[in-house]
C-alpha positions as a Markdown table, in Angstrom:
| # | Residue | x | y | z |
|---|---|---|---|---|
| 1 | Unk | 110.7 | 27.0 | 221.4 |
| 2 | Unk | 113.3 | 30.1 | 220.5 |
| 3 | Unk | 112.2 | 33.4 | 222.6 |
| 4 | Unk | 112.4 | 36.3 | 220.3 |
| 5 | Unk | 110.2 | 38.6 | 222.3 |
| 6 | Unk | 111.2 | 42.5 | 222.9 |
| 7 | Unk | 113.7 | 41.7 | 220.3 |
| 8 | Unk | 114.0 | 43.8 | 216.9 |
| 9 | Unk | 114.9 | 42.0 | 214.4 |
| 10 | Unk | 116.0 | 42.9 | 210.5 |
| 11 | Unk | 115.4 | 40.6 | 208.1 |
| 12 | Unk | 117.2 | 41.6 | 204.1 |
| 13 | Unk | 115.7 | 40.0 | 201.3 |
| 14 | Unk | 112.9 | 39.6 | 203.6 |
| 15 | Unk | 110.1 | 39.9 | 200.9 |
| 16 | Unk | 110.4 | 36.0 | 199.4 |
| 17 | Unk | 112.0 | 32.5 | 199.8 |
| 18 | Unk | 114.3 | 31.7 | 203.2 |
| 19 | Unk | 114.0 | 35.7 | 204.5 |
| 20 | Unk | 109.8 | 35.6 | 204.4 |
| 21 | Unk | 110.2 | 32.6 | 206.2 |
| 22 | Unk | 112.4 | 33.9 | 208.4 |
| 23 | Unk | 110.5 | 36.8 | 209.2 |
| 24 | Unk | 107.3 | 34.6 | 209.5 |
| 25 | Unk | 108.5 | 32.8 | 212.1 |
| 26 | Unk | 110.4 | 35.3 | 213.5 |
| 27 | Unk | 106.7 | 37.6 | 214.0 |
| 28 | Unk | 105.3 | 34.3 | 215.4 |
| 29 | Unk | 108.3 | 34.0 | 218.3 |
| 30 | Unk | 107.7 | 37.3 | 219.0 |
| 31 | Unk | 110.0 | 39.6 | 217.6 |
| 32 | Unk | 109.0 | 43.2 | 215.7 |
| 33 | Unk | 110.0 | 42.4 | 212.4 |
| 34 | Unk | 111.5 | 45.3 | 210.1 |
| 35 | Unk | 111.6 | 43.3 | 206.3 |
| 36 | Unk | 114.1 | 44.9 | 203.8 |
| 37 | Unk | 113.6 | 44.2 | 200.2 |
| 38 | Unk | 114.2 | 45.8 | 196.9 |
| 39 | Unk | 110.8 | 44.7 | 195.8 |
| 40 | Unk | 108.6 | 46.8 | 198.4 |
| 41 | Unk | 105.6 | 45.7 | 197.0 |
| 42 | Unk | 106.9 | 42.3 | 198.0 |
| 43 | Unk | 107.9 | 43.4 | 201.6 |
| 44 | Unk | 105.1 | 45.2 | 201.9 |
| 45 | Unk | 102.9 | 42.1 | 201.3 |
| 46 | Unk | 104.5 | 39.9 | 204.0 |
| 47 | Unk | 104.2 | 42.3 | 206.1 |
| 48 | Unk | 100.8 | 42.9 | 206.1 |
| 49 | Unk | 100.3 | 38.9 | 206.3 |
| 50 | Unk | 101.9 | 39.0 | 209.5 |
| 51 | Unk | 100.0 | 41.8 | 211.1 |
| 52 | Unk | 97.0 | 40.1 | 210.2 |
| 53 | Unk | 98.3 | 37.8 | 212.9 |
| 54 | Unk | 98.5 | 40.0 | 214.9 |
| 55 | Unk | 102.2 | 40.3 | 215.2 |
| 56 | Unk | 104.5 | 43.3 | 214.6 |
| 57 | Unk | 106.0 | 44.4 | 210.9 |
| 58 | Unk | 107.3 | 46.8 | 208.9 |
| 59 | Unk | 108.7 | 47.1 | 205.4 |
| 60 | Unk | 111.5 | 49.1 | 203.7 |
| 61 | Unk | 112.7 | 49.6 | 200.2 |
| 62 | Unk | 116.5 | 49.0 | 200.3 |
| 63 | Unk | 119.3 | 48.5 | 198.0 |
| 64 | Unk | 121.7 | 46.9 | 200.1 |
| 65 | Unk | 124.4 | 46.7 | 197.3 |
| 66 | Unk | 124.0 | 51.0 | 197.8 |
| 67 | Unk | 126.2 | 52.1 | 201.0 |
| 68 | Unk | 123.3 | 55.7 | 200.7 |
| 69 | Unk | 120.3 | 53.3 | 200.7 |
| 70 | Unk | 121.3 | 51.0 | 203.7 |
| 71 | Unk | 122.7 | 54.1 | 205.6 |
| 72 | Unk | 119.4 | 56.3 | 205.4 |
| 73 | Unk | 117.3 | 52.8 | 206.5 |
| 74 | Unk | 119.3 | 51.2 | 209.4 |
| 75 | Unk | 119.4 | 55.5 | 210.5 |
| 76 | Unk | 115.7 | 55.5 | 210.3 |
| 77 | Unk | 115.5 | 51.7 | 212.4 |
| 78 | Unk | 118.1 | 53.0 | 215.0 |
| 79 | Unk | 116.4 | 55.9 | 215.6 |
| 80 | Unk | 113.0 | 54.3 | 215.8 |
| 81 | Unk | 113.3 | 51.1 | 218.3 |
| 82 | Unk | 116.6 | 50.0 | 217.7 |
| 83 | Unk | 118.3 | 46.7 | 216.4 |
| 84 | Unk | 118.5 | 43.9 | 218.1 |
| 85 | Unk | 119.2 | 41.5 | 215.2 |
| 86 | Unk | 120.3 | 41.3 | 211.8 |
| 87 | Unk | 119.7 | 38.9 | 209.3 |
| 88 | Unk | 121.9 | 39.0 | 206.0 |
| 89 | Unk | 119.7 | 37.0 | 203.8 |
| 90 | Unk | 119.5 | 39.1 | 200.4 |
| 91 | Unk | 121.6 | 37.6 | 197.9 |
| 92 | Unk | 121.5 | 37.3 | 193.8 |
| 93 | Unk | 122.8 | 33.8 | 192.2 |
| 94 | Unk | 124.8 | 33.1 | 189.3 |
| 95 | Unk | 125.2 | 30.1 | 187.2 |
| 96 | Unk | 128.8 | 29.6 | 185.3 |
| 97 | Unk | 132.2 | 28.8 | 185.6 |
| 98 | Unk | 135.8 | 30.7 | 185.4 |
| 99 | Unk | 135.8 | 31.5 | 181.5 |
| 100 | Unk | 131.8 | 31.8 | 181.5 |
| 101 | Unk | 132.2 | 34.4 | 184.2 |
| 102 | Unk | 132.3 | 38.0 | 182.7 |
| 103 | Unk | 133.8 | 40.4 | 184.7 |
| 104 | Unk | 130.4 | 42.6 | 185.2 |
| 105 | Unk | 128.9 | 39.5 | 186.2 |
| 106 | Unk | 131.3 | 38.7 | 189.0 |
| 107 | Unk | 131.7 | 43.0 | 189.9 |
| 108 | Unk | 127.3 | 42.6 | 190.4 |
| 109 | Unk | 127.6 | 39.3 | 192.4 |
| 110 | Unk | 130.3 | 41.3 | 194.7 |
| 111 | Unk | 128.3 | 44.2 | 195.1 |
| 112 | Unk | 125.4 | 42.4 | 196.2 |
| 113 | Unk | 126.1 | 39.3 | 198.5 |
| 114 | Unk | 129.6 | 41.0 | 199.6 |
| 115 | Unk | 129.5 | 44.6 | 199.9 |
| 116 | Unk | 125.6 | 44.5 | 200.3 |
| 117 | Unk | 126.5 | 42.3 | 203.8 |
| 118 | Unk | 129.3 | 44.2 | 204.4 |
| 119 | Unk | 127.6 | 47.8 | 204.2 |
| 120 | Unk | 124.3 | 46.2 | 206.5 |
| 121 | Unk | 127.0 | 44.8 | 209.1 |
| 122 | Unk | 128.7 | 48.2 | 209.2 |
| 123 | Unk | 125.6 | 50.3 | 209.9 |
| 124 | Unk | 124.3 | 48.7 | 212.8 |
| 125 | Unk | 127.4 | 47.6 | 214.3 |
| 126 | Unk | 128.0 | 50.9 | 216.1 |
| 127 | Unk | 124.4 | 50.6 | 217.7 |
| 128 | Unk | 125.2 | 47.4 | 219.0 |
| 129 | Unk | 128.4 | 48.3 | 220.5 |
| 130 | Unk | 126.8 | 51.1 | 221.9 |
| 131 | Unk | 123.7 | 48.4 | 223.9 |
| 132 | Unk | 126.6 | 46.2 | 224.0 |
| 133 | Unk | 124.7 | 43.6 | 222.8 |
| 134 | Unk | 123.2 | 41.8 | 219.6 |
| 135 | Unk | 123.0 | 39.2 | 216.7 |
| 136 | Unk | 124.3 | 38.8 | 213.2 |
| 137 | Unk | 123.3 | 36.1 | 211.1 |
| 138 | Unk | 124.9 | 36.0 | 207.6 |
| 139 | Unk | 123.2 | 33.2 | 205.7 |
| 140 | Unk | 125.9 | 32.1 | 203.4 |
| 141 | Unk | 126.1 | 28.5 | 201.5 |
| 142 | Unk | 127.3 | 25.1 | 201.0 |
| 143 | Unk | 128.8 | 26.8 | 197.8 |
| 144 | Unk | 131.5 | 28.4 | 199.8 |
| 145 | Unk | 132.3 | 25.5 | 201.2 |
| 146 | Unk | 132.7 | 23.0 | 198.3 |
| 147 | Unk | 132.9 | 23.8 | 194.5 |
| 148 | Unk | 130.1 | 23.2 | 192.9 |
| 149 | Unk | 129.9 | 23.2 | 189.4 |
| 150 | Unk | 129.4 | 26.5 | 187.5 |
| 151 | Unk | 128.7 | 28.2 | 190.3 |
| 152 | Unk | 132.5 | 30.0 | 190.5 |
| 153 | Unk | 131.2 | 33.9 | 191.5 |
| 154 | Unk | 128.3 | 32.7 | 194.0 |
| 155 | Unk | 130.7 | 30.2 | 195.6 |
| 156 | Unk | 133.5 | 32.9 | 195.8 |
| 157 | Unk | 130.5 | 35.6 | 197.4 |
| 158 | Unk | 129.7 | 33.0 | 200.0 |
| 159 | Unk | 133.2 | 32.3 | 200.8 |
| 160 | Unk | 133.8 | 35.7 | 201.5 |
| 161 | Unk | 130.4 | 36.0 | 203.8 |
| 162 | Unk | 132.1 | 32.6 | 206.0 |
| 163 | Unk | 135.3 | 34.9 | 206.1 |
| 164 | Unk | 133.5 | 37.9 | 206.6 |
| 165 | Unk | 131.3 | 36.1 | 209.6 |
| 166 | Unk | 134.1 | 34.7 | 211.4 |
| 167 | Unk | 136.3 | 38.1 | 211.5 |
| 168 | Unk | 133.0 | 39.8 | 213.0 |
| 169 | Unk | 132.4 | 37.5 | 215.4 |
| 170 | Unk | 136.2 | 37.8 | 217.0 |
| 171 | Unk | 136.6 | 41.6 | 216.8 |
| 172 | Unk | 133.0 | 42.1 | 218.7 |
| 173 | Unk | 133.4 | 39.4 | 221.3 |
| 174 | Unk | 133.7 | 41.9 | 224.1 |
| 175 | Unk | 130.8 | 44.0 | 223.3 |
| 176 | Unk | 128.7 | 40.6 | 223.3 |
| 177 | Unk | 127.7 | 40.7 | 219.9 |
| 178 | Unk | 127.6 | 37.1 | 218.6 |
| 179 | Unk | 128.4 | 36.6 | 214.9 |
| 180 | Unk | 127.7 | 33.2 | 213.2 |
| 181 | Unk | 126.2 | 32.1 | 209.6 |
| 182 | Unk | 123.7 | 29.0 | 208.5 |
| 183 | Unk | 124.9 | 27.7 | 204.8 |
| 184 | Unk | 121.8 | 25.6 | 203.7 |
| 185 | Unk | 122.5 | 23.5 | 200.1 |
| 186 | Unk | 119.5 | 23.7 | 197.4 |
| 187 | Unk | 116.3 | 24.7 | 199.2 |
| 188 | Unk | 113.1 | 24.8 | 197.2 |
| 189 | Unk | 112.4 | 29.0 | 196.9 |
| 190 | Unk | 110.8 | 31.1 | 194.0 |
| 191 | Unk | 113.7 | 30.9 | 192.8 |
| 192 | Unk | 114.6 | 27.2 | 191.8 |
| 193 | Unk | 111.1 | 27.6 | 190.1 |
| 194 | Unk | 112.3 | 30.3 | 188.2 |
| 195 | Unk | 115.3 | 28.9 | 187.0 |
| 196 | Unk | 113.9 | 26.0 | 185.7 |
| 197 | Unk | 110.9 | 28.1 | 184.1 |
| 198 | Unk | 113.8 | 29.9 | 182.4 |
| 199 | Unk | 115.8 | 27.6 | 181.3 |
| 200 | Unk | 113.9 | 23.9 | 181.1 |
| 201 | Unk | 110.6 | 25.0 | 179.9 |
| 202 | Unk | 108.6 | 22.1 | 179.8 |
| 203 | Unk | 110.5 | 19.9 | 181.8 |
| 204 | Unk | 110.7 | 21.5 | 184.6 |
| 205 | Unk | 109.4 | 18.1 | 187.1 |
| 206 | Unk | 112.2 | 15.8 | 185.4 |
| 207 | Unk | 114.9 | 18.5 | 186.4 |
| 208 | Unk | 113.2 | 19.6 | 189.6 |
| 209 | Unk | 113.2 | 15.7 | 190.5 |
| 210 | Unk | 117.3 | 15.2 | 189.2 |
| 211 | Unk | 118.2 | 18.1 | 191.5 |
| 212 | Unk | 116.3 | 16.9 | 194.2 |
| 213 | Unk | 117.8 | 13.5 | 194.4 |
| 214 | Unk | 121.5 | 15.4 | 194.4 |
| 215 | Unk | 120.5 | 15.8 | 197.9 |
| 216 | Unk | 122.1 | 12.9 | 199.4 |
| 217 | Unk | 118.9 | 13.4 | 201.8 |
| 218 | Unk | 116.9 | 12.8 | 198.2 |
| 219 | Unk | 114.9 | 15.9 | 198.1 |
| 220 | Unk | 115.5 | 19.9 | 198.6 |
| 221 | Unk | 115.1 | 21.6 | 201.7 |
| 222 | Unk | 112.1 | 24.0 | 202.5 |
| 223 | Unk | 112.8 | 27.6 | 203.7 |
| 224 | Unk | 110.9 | 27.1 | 207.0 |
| 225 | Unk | 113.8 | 24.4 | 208.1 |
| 226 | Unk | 116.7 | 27.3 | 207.2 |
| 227 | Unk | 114.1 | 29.9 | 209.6 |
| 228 | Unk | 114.2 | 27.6 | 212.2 |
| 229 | Unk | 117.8 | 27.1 | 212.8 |
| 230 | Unk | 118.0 | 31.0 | 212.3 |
| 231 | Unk | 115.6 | 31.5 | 214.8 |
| 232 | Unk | 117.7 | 29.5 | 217.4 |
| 233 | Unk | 120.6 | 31.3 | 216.2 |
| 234 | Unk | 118.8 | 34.8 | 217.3 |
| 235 | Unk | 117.6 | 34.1 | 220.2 |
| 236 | Unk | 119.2 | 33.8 | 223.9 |
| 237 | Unk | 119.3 | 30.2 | 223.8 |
| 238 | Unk | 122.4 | 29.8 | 222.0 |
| 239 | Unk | 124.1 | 32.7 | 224.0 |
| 240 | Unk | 127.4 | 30.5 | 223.8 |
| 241 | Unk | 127.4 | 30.4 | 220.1 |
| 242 | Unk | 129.5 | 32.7 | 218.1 |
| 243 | Unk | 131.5 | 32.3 | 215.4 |
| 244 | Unk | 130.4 | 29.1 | 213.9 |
| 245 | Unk | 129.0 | 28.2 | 210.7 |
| 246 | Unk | 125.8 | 25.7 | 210.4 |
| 247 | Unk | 125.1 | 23.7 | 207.0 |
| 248 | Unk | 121.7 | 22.9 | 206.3 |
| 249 | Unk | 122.7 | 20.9 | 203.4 |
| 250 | Unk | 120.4 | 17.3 | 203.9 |
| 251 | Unk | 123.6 | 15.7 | 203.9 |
| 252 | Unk | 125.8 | 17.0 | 200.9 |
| 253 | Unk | 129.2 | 17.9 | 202.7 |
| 254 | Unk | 129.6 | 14.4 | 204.3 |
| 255 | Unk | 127.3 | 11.8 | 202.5 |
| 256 | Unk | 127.5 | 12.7 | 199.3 |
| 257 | Unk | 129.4 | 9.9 | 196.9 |
């Protein structure tokens, strides 16, 4: 079992899907937990659940696609404990292709899962160089990978994030901060049940059950099997892992017909 005590981890997007599991099971292993979320009545909630276990949390408001809001948080966490590991989980989705693509839609898909990343990276990075030690973990996506159908600015955002992880990882090597990303495929979140609430009203099982089967696998992945990956990933176990990206796809890059 991953080790996470005396370690400080931040979690983004921490408040619902993959990033409340991975702060979960990150409070279970051992680590203080500091959740970031827009929603702070959502962060707020999962935190409280996991002091109720007895474990350590916190929550913060934070817009990471605002270079002023991640500044004044990760200044606050510094100051306060220190990080020891950050999670880039917080991300928006978008569903169409090239032409369907407006350019507001891909400028808010950028500011979010690229420079949102980008500007979390860039404030702690200088406290880690400092301990000379510490984690990044960008979760990015089989979408930057592959294409996928009507999914051009997502897939182009995650793209960036595997370019983004890799460059990280090789510029930091000698302060021993390790860099590396998990892309998982579909996994079953809020928001799958969302989107098909939205736009399949009333038959939301047949389309859950199509896009389940797309899984070579045949069904979707649950966000505890992304947390415990990341978890690994944090921890001192896989001290001699940097720079590498993990799919959690149930088989879709090299099963699928």
């Amino acid at each position: 079992m991953s080790d996470l005590r005396n370690k400080v981890a931040v979690i983004t997007g921490g408040g619902s899907g993959i990033g409340k599991a991975i702060s979960e099971l990150f409070a279970a292993r051992g680590a203080s937990v500091r959740i970031l979320d827009s929603d702070i009545t959502r962060a707020e909630l999962v935190a409280k659940n996991i002091r109720a276990q007895s474990q350590l949390a916190s929550a913060h408001q934070c817009d990471i696609a605002s270079q002023s809001s991640v500044l004044g948080v990760f200044e606050e966490l510094c100051r306060n404990g220190g990080i020891d590991v950050l999670v880039n989980n917080a991300g928006i989705s978008h569903v169409g292709n090239l032409e369907q693509t407006t350019d507001d839609d891909l400028d808010r898909i950028f500011r979010v899962n690229v420079k949102g990343a980008y500007h979390c990276m860039q404030s702690c990075i200088s406290h880690m160089k400092a301990r000379r030690s510490g984690v990044i973990l960008n979760i990015a996506s089989i979408a930057g990978m592959i294409g996928l159908a009507d999914r051009f600015a997502y897939s182009m955002s995650k793209g960036a994030l595997l370019a983004m992880t890799y460059s990280v990882a090789k510029d930091y090597l000698p302060y021993n901060i390790r860099c590396n990303s998990i892309s998982p495929a579909r996994i079953h979140t809020p928001f799958v049940d969302g989107y098909l609430q939205k736009n399949y009203s009333g038959k939301e099982k047949e389309v859950f059950e199509k896009l389940s089967r797309a899984q070579p696998i045949g069904r979707m992945g649950k966000p505890e099997e992304v947390a415990f990956l990341a978890c690994f990933l944090c921890s001192d176990e896989s001290s001699f892992i940097t720079g590498t990206n993990f799919p959690v796809d149930g088989g879709t890059l090299t099963l699928s017909v």
